[in-house]
N, C-alpha and C positions, 0 to 999 in steps of 0.2 A: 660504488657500483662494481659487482665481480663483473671482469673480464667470461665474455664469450668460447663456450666451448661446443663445437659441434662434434657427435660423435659419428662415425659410419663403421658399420658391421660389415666388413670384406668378401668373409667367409677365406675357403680355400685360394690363396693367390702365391705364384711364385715367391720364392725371394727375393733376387734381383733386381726385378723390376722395383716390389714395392722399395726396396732398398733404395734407388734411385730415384724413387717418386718421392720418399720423403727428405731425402739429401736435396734435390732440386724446390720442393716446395718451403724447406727451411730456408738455404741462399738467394729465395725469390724476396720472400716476405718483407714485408713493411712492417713498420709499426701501429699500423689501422689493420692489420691483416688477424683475419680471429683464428683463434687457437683453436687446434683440431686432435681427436683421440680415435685412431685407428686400431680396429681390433679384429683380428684375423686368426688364422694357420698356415702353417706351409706345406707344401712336401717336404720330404726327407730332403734334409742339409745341413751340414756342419758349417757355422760359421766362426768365423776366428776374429778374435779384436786385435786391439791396436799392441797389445801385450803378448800376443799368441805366438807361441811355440809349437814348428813344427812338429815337434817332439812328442808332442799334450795330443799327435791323431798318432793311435797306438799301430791302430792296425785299419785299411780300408782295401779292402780288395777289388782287381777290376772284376768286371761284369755283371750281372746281373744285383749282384749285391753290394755294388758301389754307389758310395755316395757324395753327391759335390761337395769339397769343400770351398766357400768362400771369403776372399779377403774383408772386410770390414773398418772402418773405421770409429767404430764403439768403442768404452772401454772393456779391460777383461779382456779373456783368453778365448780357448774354445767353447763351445756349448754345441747340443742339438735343437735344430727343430723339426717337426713331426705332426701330422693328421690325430688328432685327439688331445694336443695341446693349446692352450689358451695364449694367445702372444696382443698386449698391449704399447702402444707405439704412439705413447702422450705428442704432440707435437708442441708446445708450451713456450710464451715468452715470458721467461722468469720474473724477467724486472717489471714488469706488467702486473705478475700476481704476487710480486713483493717479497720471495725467498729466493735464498740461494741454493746452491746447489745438494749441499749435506742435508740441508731440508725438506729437496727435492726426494735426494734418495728414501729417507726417513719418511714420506709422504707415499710414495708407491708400494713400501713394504708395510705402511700401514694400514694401505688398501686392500692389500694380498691377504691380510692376516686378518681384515673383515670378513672379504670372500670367505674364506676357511670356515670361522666361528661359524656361523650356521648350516653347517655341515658338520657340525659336530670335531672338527679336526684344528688343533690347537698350532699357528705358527709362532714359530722362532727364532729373532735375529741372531746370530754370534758374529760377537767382535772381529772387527777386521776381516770376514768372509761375505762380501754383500749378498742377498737370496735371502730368503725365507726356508726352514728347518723344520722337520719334525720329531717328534723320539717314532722309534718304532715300533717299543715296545706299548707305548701308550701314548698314539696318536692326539687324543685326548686331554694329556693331561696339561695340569695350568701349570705346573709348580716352574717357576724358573729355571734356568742352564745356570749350570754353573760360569763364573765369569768373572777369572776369566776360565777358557776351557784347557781342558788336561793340553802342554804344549809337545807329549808324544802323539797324544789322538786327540787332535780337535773337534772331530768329526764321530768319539766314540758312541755308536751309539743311537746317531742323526741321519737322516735320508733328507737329501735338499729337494725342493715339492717347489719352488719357486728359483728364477736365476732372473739377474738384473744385470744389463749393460747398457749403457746410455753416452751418446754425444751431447756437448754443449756449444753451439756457437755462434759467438756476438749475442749474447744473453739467451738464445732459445736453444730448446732441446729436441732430439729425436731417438732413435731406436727406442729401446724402452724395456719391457719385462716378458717373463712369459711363466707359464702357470701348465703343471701337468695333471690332467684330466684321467685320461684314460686312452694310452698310447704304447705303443710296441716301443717295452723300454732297450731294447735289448744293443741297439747303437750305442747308447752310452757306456758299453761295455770296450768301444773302440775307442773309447777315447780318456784322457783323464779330467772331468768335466771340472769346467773353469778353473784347468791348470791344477787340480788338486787329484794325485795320486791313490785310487782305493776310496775316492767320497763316494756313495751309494745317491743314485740319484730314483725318488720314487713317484708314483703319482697317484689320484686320489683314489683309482682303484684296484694300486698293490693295498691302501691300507684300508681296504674295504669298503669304500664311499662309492656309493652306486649312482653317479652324476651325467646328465646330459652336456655336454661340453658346450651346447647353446646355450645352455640355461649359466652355465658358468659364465661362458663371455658375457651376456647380458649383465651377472651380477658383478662380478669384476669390473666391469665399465659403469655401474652405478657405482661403486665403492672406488675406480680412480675420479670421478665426475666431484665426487663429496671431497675425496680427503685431497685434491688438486687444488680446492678451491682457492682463491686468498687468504 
């Protein structure tokens, strides 16, 4: 029998809050308690995990074009979120759906990279950088990364279109993934996204993909729904 997932569609909701709604609904749970897939956006905010370096927000100015940063306890570094981003927040008890955690991750970017396929737009994992990748020159294409990747430029090449940070505790997970749509890239320019120096962070329509970002959350949350399953 798969394990219970319910999903709910947010829409625009703080961060903090839901931050704390799903930190508190994970240290509630029980082991009868069904698993739940929350999928939303934020306003603008820089959040920082448990790895995060001051050093990684380049630049944030006061007033009108400042932005919160806040602390987190996910893994990973800094990242953005943003209005025309896709952000999924599996809430999951592992031992319940029978994998661990490496499978977990492996399981989300496999979702991400369904989403994509029918869009026309081809994702790709590299070694040791969790998210999901594009080429830029040919969003498209199938042909594999090389791998491992060049160790001067990792990144040659690739615009990350996906970022993954996730908590796991006493077997269940929360934060989760988020997926760029069609969003004012231009914060990521203050920062160096998830700790990496010069990565080009893009979204589905720098690379041409003319996409409702409802229609994406909808497909994204059927594509983590399937590949979460047991």
């Amino acid at each position: 029998m798969h394990p219970t997932l319910h999903t709910d569609f947010l829409g625009l909701v703080p961060y903090e809050p839901t931050y704390a709604a799903m930190r508190e609904f994970t240290e509630s749970r029980t082991s009868d308690t069904p698993d739940q897939l929350w999928i939303c956006s934020h306003p603008p905010v820089f959040t920082q995990g448990l790895a995060g370096q001051a050093g990684h927000v380049l630049l944030n100015p006061e007033g009108p074009d400042h932005i919160p940063v806040v602390q987190s306890n996910r893994g990973g570094q800094v990242t953005y979120h943003g209005p025309g981003q896709v952000v999924g927040y599996p809430l999951l008890d592992l031992r319940r759906r029978g994998y661990f955690v490496k499978e977990y991750v492996h399981r989300i970017e496999e979702a991400v990279i369904r989403t994509l396929a029918p869009l026309g737009v081809t994702g790709h994992r590299l070694a040791g950088a969790p998210g999901i990748y594009v080429r830029l020159d040919d969003p498209g294409a199938h042909a594999a990364l090389n791998d491992p990747p060049d160790p001067r430029d990792p990144f040659k090449g690739l615009g990350k279109i996906a970022a993954l940070g996730i908590k796991v505790t006493r077997h269940c997970t929360y934060h989760g993934v988020s997926l760029n749509v069609a969003m004012d890239l231009s914060p990521y320019g203050r920062i160096n996204p998830c700790g990496y120096a010069g990565l080009r962070t893009v979204d589905l329509a720098t690379l041409g993909v003319q996409a409702d970002p409802d229609e994406v959350a909808r497909l994204l949350a059927a594509k983590l729904e399937t590949w979460l399953a047991r």
